[in-house]
matplotlib code that plots the C-alpha trace (Angstrom):
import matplotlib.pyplot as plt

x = [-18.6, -20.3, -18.8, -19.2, -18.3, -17.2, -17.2, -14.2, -15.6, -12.4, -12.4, -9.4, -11.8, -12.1, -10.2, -11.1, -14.7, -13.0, -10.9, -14.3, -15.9, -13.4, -12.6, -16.4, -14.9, -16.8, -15.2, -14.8, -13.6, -12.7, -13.5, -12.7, -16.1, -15.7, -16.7, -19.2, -22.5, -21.6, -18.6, -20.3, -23.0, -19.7, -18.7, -21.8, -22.3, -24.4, -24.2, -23.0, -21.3, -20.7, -17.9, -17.5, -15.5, -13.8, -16.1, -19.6, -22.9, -23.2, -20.3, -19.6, -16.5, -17.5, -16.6, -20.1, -21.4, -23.3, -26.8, -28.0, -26.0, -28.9, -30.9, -28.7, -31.4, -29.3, -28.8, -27.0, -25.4, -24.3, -22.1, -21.3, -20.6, -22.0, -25.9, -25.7, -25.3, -28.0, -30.1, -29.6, -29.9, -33.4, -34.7, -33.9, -31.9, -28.5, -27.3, -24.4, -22.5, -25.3, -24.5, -20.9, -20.3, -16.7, -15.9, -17.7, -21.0, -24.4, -27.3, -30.8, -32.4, -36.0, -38.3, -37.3, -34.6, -32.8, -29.2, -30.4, -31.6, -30.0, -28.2, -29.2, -31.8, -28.7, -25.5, -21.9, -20.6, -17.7, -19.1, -17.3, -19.4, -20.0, -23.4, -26.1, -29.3, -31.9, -35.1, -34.7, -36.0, -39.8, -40.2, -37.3, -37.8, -35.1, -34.2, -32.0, -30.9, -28.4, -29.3, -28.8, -31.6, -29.5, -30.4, -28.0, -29.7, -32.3, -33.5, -36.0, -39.9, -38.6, -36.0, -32.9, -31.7, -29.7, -27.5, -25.5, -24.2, -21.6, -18.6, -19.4, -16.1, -14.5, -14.1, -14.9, -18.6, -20.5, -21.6, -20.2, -19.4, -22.8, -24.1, -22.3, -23.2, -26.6, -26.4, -23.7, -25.7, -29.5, -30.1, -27.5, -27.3, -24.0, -22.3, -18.9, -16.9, -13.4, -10.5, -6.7, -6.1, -7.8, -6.4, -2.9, -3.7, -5.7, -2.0, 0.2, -1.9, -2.3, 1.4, 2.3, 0.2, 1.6, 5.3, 5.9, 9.0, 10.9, 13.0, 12.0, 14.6, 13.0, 14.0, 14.1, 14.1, 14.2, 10.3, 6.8, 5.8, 8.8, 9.2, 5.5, 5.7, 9.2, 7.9, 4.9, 6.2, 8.7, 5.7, 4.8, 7.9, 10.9, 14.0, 12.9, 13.4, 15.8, 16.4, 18.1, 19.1, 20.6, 22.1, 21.0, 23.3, 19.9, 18.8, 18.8, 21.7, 23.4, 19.7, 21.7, 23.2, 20.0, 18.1, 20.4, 20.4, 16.5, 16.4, 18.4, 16.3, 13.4, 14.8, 15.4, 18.3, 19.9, 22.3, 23.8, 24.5, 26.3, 25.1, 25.5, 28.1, 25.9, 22.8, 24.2, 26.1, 22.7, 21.1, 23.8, 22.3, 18.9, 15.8, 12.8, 11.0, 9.4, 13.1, 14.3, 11.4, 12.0, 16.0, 15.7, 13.3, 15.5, 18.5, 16.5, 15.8, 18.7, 20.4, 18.1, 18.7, 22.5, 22.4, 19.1, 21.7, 24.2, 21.6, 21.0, 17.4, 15.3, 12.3, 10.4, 11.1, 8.9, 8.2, 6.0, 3.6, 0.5, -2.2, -1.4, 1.4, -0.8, -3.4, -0.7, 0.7, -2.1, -2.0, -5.8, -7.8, -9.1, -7.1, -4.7, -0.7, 0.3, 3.8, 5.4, 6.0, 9.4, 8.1, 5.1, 4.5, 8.3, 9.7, 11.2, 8.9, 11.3, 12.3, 13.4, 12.0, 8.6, 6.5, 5.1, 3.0, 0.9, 0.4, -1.0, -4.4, -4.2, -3.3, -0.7, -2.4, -3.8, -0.4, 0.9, -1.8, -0.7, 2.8, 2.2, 0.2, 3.3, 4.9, 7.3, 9.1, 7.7, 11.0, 10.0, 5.9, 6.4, 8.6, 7.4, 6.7, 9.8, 9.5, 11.7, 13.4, 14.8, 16.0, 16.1, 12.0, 13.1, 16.1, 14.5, 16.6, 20.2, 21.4, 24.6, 26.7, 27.2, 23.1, 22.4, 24.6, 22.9, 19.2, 20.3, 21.7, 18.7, 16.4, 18.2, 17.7, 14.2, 13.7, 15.5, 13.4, 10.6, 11.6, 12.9, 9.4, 7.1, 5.6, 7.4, 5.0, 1.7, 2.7, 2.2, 4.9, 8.1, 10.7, 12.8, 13.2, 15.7, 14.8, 16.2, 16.2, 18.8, 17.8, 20.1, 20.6, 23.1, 26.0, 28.2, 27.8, 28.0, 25.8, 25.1, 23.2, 22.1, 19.4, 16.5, 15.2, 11.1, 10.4, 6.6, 4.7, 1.4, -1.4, -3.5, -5.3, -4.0, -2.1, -5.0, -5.8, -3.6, -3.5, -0.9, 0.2, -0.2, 3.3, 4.1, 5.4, 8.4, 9.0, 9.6, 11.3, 14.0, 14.5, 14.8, 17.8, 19.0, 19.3, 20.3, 23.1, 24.6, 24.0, 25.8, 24.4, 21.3, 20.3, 16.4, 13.6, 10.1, 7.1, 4.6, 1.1, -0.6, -2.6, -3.4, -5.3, -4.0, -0.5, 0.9, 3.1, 6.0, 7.4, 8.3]
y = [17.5, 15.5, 12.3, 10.2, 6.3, 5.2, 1.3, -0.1, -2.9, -3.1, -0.1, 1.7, 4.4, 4.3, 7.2, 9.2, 9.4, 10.0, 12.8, 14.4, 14.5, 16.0, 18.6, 19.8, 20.1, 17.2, 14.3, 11.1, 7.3, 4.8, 1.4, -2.2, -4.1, -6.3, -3.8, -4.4, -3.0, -1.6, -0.1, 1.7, 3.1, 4.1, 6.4, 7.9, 8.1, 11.1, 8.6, 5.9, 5.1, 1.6, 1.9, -0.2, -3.3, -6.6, -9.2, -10.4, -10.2, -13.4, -15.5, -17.3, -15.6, -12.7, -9.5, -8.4, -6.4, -6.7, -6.6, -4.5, -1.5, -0.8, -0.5, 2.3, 4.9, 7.0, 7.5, 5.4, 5.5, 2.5, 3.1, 0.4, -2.8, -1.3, -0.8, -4.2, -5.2, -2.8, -4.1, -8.2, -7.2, -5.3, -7.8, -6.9, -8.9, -8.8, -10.6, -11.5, -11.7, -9.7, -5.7, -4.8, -1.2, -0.2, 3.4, 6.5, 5.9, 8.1, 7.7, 9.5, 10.6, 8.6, 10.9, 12.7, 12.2, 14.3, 13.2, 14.4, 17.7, 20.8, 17.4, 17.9, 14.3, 13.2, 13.1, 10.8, 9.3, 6.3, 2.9, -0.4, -3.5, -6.9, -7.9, -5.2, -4.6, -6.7, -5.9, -2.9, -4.1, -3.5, 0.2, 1.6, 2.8, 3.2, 7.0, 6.8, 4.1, 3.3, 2.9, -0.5, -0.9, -1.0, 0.4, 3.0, 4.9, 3.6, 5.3, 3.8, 5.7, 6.8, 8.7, 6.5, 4.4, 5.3, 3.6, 4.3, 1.8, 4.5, 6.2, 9.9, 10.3, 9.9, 13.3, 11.7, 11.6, 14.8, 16.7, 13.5, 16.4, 17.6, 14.5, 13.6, 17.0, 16.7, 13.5, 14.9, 18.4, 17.8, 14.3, 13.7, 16.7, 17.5, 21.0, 22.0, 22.0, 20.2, 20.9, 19.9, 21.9, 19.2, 16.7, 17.6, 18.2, 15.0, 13.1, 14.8, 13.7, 10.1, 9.9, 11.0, 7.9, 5.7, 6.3, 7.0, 7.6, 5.7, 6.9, 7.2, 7.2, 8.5, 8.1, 11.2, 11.8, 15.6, 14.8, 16.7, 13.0, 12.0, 16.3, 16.6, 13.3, 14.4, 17.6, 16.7, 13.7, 16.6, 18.4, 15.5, 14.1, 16.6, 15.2, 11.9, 12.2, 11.3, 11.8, 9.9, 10.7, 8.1, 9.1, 5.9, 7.8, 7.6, 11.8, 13.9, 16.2, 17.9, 17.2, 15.5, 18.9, 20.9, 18.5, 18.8, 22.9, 23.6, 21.3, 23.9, 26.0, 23.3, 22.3, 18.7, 16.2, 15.2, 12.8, 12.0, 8.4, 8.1, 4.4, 5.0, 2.5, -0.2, 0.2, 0.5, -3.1, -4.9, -3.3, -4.5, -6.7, -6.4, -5.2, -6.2, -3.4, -5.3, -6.4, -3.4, -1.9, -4.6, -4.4, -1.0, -1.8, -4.0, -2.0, 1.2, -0.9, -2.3, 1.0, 2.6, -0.4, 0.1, 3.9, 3.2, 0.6, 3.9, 6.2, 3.9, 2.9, 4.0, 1.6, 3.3, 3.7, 6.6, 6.9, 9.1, 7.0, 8.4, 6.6, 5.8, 4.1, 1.6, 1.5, 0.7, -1.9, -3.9, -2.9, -3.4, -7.0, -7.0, -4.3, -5.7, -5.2, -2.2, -1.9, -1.8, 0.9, 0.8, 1.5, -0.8, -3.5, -3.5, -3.9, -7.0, -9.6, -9.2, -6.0, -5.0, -1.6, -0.9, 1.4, 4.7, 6.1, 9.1, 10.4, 6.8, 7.9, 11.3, 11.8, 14.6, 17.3, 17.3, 16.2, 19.4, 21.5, 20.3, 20.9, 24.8, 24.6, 23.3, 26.1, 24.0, 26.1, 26.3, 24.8, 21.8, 21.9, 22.3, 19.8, 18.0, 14.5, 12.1, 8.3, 6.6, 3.9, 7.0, 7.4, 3.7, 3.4, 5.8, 4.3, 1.2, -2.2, -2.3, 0.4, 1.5, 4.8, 5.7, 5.5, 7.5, 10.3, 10.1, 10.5, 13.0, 15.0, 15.0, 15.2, 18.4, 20.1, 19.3, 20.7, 23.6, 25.0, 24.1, 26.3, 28.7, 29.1, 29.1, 26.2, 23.8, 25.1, 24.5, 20.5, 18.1, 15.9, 16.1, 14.1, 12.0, 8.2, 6.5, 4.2, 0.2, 1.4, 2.0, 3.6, 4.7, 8.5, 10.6, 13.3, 15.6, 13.4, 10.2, 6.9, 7.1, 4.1, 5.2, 5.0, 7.2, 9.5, 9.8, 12.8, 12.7, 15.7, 15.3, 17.2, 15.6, 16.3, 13.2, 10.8, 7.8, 9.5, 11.6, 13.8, 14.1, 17.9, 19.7, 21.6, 24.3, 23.2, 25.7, 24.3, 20.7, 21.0, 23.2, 20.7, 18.0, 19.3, 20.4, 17.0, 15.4, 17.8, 18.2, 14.5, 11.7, 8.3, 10.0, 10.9, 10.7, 12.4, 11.1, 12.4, 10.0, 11.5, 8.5, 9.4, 7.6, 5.1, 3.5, 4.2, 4.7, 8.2, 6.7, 4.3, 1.3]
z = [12.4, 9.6, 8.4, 5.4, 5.5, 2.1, 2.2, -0.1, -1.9, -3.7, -6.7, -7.8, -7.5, -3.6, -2.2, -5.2, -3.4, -0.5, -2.1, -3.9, -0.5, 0.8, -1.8, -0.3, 3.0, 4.5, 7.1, 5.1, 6.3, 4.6, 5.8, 4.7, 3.2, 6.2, 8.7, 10.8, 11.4, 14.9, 14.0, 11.2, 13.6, 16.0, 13.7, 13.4, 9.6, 8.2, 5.1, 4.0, 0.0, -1.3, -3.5, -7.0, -6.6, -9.2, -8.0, -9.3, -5.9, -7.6, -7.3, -4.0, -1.6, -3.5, -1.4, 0.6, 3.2, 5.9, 5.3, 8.4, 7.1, 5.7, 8.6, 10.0, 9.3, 7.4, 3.3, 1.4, -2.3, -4.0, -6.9, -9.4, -7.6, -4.7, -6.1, -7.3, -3.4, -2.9, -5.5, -3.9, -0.3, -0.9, -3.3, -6.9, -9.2, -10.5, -14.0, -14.8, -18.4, -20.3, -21.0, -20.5, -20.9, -20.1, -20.9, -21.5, -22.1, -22.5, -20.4, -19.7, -17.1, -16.3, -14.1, -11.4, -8.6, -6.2, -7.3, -10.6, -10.1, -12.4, -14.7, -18.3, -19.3, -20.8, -20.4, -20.6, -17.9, -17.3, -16.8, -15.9, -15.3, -16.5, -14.1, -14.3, -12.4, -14.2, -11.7, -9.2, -5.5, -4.3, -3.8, -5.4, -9.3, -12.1, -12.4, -15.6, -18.0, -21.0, -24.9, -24.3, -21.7, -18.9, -15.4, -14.6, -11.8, -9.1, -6.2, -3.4, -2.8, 0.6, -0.6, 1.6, -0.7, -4.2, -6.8, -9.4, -12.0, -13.3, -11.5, -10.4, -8.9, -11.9, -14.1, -17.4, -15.9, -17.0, -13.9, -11.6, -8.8, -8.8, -8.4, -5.0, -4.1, -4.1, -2.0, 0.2, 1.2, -0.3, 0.9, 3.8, 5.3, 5.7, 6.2, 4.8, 8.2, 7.3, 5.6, 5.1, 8.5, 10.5, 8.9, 9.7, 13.6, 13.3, 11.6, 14.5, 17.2, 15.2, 14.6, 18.2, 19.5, 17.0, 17.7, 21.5, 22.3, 19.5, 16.7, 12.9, 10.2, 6.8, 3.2, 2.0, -1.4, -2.6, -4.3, -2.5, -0.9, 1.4, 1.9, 3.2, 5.2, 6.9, 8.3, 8.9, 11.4, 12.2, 13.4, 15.6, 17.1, 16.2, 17.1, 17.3, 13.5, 11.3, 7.5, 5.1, 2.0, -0.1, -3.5, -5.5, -8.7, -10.2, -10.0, -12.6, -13.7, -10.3, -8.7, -5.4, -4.7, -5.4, -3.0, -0.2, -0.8, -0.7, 2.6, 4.5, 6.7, 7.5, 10.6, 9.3, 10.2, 7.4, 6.8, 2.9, 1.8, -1.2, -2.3, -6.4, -6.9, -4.6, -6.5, -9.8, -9.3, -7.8, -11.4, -13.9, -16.3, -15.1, -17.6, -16.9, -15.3, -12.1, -11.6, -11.3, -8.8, -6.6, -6.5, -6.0, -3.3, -1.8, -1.8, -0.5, 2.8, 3.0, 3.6, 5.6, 7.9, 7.7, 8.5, 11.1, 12.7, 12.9, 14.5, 17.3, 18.2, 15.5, 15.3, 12.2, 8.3, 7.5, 3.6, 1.7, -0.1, -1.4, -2.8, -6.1, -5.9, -3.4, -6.4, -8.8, -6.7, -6.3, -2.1, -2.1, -2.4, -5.6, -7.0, -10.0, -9.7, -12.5, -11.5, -8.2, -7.0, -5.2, -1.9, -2.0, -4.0, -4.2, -0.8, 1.0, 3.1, 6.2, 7.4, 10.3, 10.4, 10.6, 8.9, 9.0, 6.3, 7.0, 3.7, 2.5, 1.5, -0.5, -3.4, -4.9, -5.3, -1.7, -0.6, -2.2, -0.4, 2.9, 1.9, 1.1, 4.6, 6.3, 5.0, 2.8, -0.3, -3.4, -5.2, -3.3, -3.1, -6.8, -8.4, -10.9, -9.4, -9.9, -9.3, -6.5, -8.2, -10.4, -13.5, -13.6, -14.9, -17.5, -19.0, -20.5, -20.8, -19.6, -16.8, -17.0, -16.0, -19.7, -20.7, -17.6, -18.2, -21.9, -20.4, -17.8, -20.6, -22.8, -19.4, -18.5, -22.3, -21.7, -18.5, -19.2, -23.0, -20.5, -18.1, -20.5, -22.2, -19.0, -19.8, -16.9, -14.0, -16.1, -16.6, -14.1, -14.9, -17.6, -18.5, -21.1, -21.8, -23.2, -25.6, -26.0, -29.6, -32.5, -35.9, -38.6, -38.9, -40.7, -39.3, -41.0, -44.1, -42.0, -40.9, -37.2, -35.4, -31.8, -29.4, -28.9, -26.6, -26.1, -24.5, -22.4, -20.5, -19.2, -17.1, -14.3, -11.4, -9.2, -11.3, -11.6, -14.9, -17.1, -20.7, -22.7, -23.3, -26.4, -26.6, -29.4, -32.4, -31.8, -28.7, -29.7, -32.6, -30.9, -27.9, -30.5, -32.2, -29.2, -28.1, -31.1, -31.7, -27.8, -26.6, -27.7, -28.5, -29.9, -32.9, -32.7, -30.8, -30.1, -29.0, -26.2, -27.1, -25.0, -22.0, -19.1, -19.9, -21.5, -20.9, -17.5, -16.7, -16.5, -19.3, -16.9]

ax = plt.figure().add_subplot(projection="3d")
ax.plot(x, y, z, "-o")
ax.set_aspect("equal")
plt.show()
């Protein structure tokens, strides 16, 4: 089987190569930028990708490789901060503070180069860089370049080396996918012989080693992450499993019941915990956003160590984090803290479980594709995403039992003209926030001042980048009134047309 090393130099963008190799049904490993040589040549690399990283080749303690990767005899890409390494190690030179581009930019194609072939001479693609490539090394020549004079392509004579100052992973770059295909298949080699199949056999075998004989308790929370993760370690250890479901009193309307229903059948052991009142004291008063993650956090492993305590022996907290919730929670060197996500960035320095997180590098969409595999429902595979911490990041400011029954109301009138129209299974992700916000309105002939609800939908492919979704006129206008004539407190509706970037998914 062919296999790609991807070499994490600390981008955001990582795993996404990862995820475009594999969506080609080709073998890819990610390892750490401190790797060395030798275990590169281990894994017997049919090529080898540099990824983009925060730092500047010229700073000292900047994040490196080592230089004899290069002497591996086999192709390598180097993609942003990974062609400026390229370009040092080999003899160019690298500038620093002259050309930033960040964002979509144009470039053109100069002469002729493998990784270009069937690309139109110009095209957009997503750049993000502050040093550029002044001087491309002896032997290797500039194959397309920016407006602004900047090298954004370079390729060495003997056809081994290539670099990329832009993203092709990313899907704001124009023909990005054909790109890594023609290095993957024309220049590497490789053949399309993996898929999701292996990597489940690959997890159960991985996960069997890990564990042994010692018990797992998991926090199981109704969403496709923690579903997928509990039968796939179901898979691996069976009744060395046990599930957890803690009722935080932050679900949706009747969603506890629902959750507990569709789990019937799996094979699963399943014990409730009804922890509202407990988590809803450790929130009162609290609104920063990062507050909250972490309390939640806190209080999540705090009862999975109660009820673990109550099993007996179980050694393991298995959760079902995917990869960008690490992104987001700066889990990576280099990468920057967006919010912390509940069951990263958010959990306690001592615990006394430890953890087991098989479903740490993919993202959703693959995680749902392993789910249908598993043979998991559909009401479950295709639930619209929902965070951890809850309604909580969607009820901005002060959390109390009266402003969550508001946003469960309004959430549930949402979901339901969603559903209603046959629009809900073409979004990604749905859902209402209450707003910190009073504005004067008027009632049966009568001054109201209440809050407001913001109501956000959005389409993505694997939640590092999202649109907003055009919904009908019709459709909005009915939900509104809906909302302001059947929930009380509110008496104004607002529409989120931000994407991602900017904006996160989820308001906090």
């Amino acid at each position: 089987m062919d296999n790609i090393v991807i070499i994490d130099c600390g981008s955001q963008f990582t795993q996404l190569i990862a995820r475009r190799v594999r969506e080609m049904k080709i073998h890819s490993a990610v390892l750490p930028w401190d790797i060395s040589t030798g275990q590169v040549r281990e894994s017997a690399p049919s090529g080898i990708i540099i990824s983009g990283g925060p730092d500047s080749v010229n700073d000292e303690g900047a994040i490196t490789v080592e230089r004899e990767i290069f002497g591996l005899g086999v192709p390598v890409l180097g993609v942003c901060y990974g062609m400026q390494l390229m370009a040092k190690f080999l003899g160019g030179q690298v500038v620093s503070g002259k050309g930033h581009e960040y964002g979509v930019t144009p470039i053109k194609r100069e002469g002729e180069s493998r990784l270009f072939r069937d690309v139109p001479e110009s095209f957009e693609v997503l750049m993000s860089h502050g040093d550029r490539v002044e001087q491309v090394p002896p032997d290797f020549y500039a194959i397309a370049g920016t407006k602004h004079g900047v090298i954004a392509g370079m390729e060495s004579r003997d056809g081994c080396f290539f670099g990329l100052q832009f993203h092709p992973e990313v899907r704001h770059t124009q023909h990005g996918s054909l790109i890594l295909r023609h290095f993957l298949f024309g220049i590497c080699g490789c053949k399309s012989d993996w898929d999701l199949g292996n990597w489940i056999d690959r997890s159960v075998r991985e996960i069997r080693e890990q564990v042994g004989a010692e018990r797992v308790v998991c926090g199981l929370s109704g969403g496709v992450d923690s579903s997928v993760a509990a039968v796939l370690v179901h898979k691996a250890v069976g009744r060395q499993l046990e599930c957890i479901y803690v009722d935080h009193g932050l679900m949706r309307l009747n969603e506890s019941r629902q959750v507990l229903d569709s789990y019937e059948g799996l094979g699963l052991s399943l014990r409730p915990v009804d922890a509202s009142e407990m988590f809803l004291r450790g929130l009162s008063g609290v609104t920063d956003p990062e507050a909250k993650r972490k309390v939640i956090g806190e209080l999540f492993i705090r009862v999975f160590e109660e009820e673990a305590a109550k099993i007996g022996s179980a050694e393991w907290l298995l959760q079902g984090t995917i990869y960008p919730d690490v992104i987001e929670s700066g889990g990576k060197k280099g990468s920057a803290v967006i919010k912390s996500h509940h069951n990263v960035g958010a959990l306690p320095e001592r615990m006394k479980l430890k953890l087991l997180e098989p479903l740490r590098d993919l993202f959703k969409d693959e995680v749902r594709e392993i789910g249908r595999l598993l043979d998991i429902p559909g009401a479950i595979v295709g639930r619209h995403p929902f965070p951890g911490p809850g309604l909580a990041v969607r009820c901005l400011g002060e959390i109390s039992k009266e402003r969550l029954d508001t946003l469960r109301a309004a959430d549930a009138i949402f979901t339901e003209e969603l559903t209603r129209s046959g629009l809900y299974g073409d979004i990604w992700q749905s859902f209402c926030a209450l707003l910190p916000v009073r504005t004067v309105g008027v009632m049966g002939d009568g001054r109201t001042y209440s809050e407001v609800i913001a109501l956000r939908a959005v389409n993505s492919s694997d939640a590092m980048t999202a649109e907003w979704t055009r919904l009908p006129a019709e459709l909005l206008d009915l939900v509104a009134k809906r909302i302001c004539n059947e929930v009380r407190g509110i008496n104004r509706v607002v529409l989120d047309i931000t994407s991602k970037p900017p904006a996160t998914i989820e308001w906090e």
